[in-house]
ZAMARGU-4260 file (C-alpha; in steps of 0.2 Angstrom, whole numbers, plus 5000, padded with zeros to 4 digits):
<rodrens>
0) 5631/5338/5082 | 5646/5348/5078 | 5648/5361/5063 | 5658/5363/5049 | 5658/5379/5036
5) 5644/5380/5023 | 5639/5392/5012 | 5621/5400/5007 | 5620/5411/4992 | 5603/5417/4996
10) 5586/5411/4992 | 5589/5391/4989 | 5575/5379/4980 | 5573/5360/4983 | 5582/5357/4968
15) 5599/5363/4976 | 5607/5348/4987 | 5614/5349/5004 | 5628/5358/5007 | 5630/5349/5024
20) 5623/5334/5032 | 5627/5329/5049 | 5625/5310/5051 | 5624/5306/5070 | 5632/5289/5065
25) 5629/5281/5084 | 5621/5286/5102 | 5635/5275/5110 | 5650/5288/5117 | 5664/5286/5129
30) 5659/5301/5138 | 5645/5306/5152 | 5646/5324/5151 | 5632/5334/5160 | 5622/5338/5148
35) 5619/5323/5141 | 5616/5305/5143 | 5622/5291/5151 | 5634/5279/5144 | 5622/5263/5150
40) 5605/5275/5141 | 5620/5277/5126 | 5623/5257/5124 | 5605/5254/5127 | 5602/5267/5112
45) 5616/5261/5098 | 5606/5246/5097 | 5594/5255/5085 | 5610/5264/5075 | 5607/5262/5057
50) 5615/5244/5051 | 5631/5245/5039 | 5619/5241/5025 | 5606/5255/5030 | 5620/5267/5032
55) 5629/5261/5014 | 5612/5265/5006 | 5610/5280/5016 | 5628/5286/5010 | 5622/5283/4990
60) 5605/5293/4994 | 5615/5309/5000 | 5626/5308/4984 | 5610/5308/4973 | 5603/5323/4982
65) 5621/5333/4979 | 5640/5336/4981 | 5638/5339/4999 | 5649/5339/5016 | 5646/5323/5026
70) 5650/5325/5042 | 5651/5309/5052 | 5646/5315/5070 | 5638/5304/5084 | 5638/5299/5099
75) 5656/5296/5096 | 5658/5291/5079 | 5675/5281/5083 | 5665/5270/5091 | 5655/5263/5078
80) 5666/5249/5072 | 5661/5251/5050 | 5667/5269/5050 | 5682/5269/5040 | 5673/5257/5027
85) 5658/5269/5026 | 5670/5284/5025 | 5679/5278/5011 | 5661/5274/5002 | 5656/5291/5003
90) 5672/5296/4996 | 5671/5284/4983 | 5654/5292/4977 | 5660/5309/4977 | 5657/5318/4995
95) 5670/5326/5006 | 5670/5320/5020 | 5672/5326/5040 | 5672/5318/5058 | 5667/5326/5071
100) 5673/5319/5089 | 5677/5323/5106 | 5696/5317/5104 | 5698/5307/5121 | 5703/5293/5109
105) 5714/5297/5096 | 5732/5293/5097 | 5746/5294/5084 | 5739/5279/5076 | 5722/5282/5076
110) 5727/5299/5070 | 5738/5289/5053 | 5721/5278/5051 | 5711/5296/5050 | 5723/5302/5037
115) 5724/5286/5026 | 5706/5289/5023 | 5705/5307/5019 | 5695/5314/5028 | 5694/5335/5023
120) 5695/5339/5042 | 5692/5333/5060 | 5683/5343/5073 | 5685/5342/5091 | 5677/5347/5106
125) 5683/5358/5121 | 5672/5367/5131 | 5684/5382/5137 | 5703/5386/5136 | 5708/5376/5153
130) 5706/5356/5160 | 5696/5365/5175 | 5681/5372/5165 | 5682/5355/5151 | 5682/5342/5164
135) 5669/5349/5174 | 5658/5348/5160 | 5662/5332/5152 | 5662/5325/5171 | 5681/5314/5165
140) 5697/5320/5170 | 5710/5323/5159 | 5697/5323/5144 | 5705/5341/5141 | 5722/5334/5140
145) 5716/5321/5129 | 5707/5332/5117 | 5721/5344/5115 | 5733/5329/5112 | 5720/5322/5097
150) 5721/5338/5090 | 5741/5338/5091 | 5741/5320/5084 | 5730/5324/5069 | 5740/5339/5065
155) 5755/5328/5065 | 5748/5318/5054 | 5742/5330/5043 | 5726/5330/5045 | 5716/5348/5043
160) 5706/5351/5063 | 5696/5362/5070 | 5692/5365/5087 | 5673/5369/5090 | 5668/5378/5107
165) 5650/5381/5113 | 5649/5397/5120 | 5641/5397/5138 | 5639/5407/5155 | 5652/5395/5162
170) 5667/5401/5148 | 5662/5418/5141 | 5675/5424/5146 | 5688/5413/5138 | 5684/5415/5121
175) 5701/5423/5116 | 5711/5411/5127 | 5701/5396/5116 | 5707/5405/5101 | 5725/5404/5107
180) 5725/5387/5111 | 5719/5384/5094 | 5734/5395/5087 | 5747/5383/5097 | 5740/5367/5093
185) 5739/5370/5075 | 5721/5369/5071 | 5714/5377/5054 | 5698/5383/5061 | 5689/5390/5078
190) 5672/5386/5077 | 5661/5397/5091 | 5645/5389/5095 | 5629/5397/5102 | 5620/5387/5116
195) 5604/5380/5109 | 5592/5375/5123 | 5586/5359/5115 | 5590/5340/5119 | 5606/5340/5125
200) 5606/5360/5128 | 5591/5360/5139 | 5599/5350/5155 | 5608/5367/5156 | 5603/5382/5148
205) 5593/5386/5164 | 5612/5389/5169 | 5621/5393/5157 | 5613/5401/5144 | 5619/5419/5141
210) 5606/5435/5139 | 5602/5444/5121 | 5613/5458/5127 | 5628/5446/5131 | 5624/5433/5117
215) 5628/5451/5107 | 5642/5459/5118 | 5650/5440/5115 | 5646/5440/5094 | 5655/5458/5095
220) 5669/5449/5101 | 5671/5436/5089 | 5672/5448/5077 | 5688/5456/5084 | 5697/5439/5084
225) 5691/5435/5066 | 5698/5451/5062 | 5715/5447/5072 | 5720/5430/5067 | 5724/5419/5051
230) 5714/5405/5058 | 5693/5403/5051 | 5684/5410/5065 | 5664/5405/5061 | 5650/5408/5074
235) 5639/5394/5073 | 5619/5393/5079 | 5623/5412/5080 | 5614/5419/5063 | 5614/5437/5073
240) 5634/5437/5069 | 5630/5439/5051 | 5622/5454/5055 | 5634/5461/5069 | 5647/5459/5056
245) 5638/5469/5043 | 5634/5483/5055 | 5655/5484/5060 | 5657/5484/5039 | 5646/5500/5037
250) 5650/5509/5056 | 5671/5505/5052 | 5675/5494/5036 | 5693/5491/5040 | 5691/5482/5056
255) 5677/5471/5052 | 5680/5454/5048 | 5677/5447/5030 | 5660/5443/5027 | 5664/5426/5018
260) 5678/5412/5024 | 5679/5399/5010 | 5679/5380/5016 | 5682/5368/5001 | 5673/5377/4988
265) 5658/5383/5001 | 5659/5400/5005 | 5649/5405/5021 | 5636/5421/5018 | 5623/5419/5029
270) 5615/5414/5048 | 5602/5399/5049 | 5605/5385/5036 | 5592/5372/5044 | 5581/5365/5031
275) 5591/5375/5017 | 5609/5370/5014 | 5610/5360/5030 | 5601/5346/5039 | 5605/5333/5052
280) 5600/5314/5053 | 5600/5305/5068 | 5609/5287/5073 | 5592/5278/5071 | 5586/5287/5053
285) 5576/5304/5057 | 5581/5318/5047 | 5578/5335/5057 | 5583/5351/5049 | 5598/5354/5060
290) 5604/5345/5076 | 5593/5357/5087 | 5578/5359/5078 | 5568/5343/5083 | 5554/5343/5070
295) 5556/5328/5060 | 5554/5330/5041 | 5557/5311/5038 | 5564/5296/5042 | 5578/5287/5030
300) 5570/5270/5034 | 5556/5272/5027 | 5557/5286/5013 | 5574/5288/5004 | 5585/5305/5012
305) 5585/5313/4991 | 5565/5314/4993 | 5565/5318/5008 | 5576/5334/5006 | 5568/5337/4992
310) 5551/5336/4994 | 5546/5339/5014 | 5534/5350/5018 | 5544/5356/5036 | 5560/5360/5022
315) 5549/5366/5011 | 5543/5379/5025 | 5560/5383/5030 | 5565/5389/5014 | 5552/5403/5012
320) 5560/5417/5022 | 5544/5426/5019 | 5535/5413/5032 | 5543/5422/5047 | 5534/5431/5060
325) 5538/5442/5074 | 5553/5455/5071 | 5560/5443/5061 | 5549/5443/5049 | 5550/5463/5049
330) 5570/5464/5050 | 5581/5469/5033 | 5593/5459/5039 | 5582/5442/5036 | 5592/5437/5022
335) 5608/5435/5029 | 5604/5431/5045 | 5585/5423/5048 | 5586/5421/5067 | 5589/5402/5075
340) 5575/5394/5070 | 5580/5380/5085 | 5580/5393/5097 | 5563/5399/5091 | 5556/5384/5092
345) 5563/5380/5110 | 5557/5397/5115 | 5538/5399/5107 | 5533/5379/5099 | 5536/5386/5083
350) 5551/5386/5072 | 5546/5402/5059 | 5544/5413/5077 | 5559/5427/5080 | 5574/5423/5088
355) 5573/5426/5107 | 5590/5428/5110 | 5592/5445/5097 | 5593/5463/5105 | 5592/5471/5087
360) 5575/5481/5083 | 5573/5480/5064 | 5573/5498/5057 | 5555/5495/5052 | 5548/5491/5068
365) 5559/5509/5075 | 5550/5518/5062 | 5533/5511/5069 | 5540/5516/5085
</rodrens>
């Protein structure tokens, strides 16, 4: 469940495609890291990923719904063993195409392989700027050194990477440290993602997760570095950002970081995507509006993933903004932000609620104050 850039332009209909599906090709990983499960429960699990065939007809059902970004996540998609054939299908019908892994095993020849089947860009993993804070996590050593070193071998071969980062109690602090690591290693983006206490999340958000006030104090920051570097800096399952940003643009235009980074030819405007430009499906077929939202809109196995995107009634839900309740229903920001729907959900059962972890008062509810 790893991000790439997207783009929103506002109020979108069914009619639009994707912009952004994230295909968790396979449970099965090499890792155990805390927060998750455990390489026997992973084995156990991959026994119901999608077959090649299922996942060939899959990959000709997100083409019909649109020219989207296919992002081939898992698990650990390196070890599903048709991923190069289905990566050059999806090519071959006209998506560009990503991989998102935690890097422990890419080598130089790996890395050629990655390359030879053009894939628009790699992301990897690291959960702070040091081995002590990664390993802990991931509960391997040396996973950091090998992360770093896939990111070094895909650069050498000429492979655009990014480096995504979820953004917790246990590395706030490193956030700029993250960003320089990127810098030396030669990755194209930083991506900056919010906890999210759902599935894998919820083992350790009791822990880890930070306070609005922090969540806010750390979304300032980001803003600094995207303003201070040529790398993309994108805060991801952070809608608020959009907000912080446009707030910096009115208060001090020149230091506020540009409101859109392009990707490909998708510009990114605007917070929460689930439902609308972006959805995630899981290794055995469920089609959830994002990785952390789990309210199932379909399952692929039964109904094709172009009716499903264009015709659930959860999607269809997601895409009214006026639907919201609590302040973010109230807030003039809803349009470019919308609140985590994921978090929501996780925090009141329902997914249209507001956003717990937002500090911000919409200027309607002050004047009601």
């Amino acid at each position: 469940m790893h991000s790439h850039p997207h783009s929103d332009t506002g109020s979108r209909t069914s009619s639009d495609g994707p912009r952004l599906v994230f295909w968790e090709t396979t449970a099965a990983c090499n890792l155990e890291c805390v927060h998750c499960r455990r390489l026997d429960v992973a084995r156990e699990l991959a026994r119901d990923d999608l077959t090649t065939a299922e996942a060939r007809a899959l990959i000709v059902e997100i083409a019909k719904a649109g020219t989207a970004i296919l992002v081939f996540s898992g698990g650990e998609p390196l070890m599903r063993p048709d991923l190069f054939e289905l990566a050059m299908l999806a090519r071959e019908y006209g998506l560009i195409i990503a991989l998102a892994s935690n890097g422990t095993m890419i080598d130089a020849t790996l890395a050629g392989r990655i390359a030879g089947v053009g894939f628009h860009r790699v992301s990897v993993s690291l959960d702070g700027a040091t081995a002590a804070t990664h390993d802990v996590l991931r509960q391997q050593p040396g996973a950091f050194d090998r992360a770093v070193n896939a990111l070094e071998a895909l650069h050498a071969a000429g492979v655009p990477t990014q480096l995504n980062c979820t953004i917790a109690r246990h590395n706030a602090n490193e956030l700029a440290e993250v960003l320089a690591l990127g810098e030396r290693v030669g990755v194209d983006a930083v991506h900056y993602f919010l906890l999210v206490p759902v599935g894998c999340g919820e083992q350790i958000a009791e822990d880890q997760m930070l306070s609005a006030e922090e969540t806010d104090a750390r979304l300032a920051e980001l803003c600094e570095l995207a303003a201070s570097t040529r790398l993309e800096i994108k805060a991801t399952c952070a809608p608020h950002y959009y907000r912080i940003v446009r707030q910096k643009r009115k208060a001090d235009p020149a230091s506020a970081p540009p409101l859109t980074a392009t990707h490909g030819h998708h510009a990114m405007t605007k917070g929460c995507l689930a439902g609308t430009a972006v959805c995630f499906i899981s290794h055995k077929g469920e089609v959830f509006p994002c990785g952390y939202l789990p309210v199932e809109a379909g399952n692929v196995r039964q109904i094709p993933f172009s009716v499903i995107w264009r015709d659930s009634e959860v999607f269809a839900r997601l895409r009214d903004p006026s639907l919201l309740t609590g302040k973010c229903g109230e807030c003039e920001y809803r349009g470019v932000c919308g609140g985590c729907r994921a978090r929501a959900f996780y925090e009141y059962g329902d997914y249209l609620h507001e956003e717990p972890f937002c500090t911000y008062q919409p200027a309607a509810r002050t004047r009601k104050g």
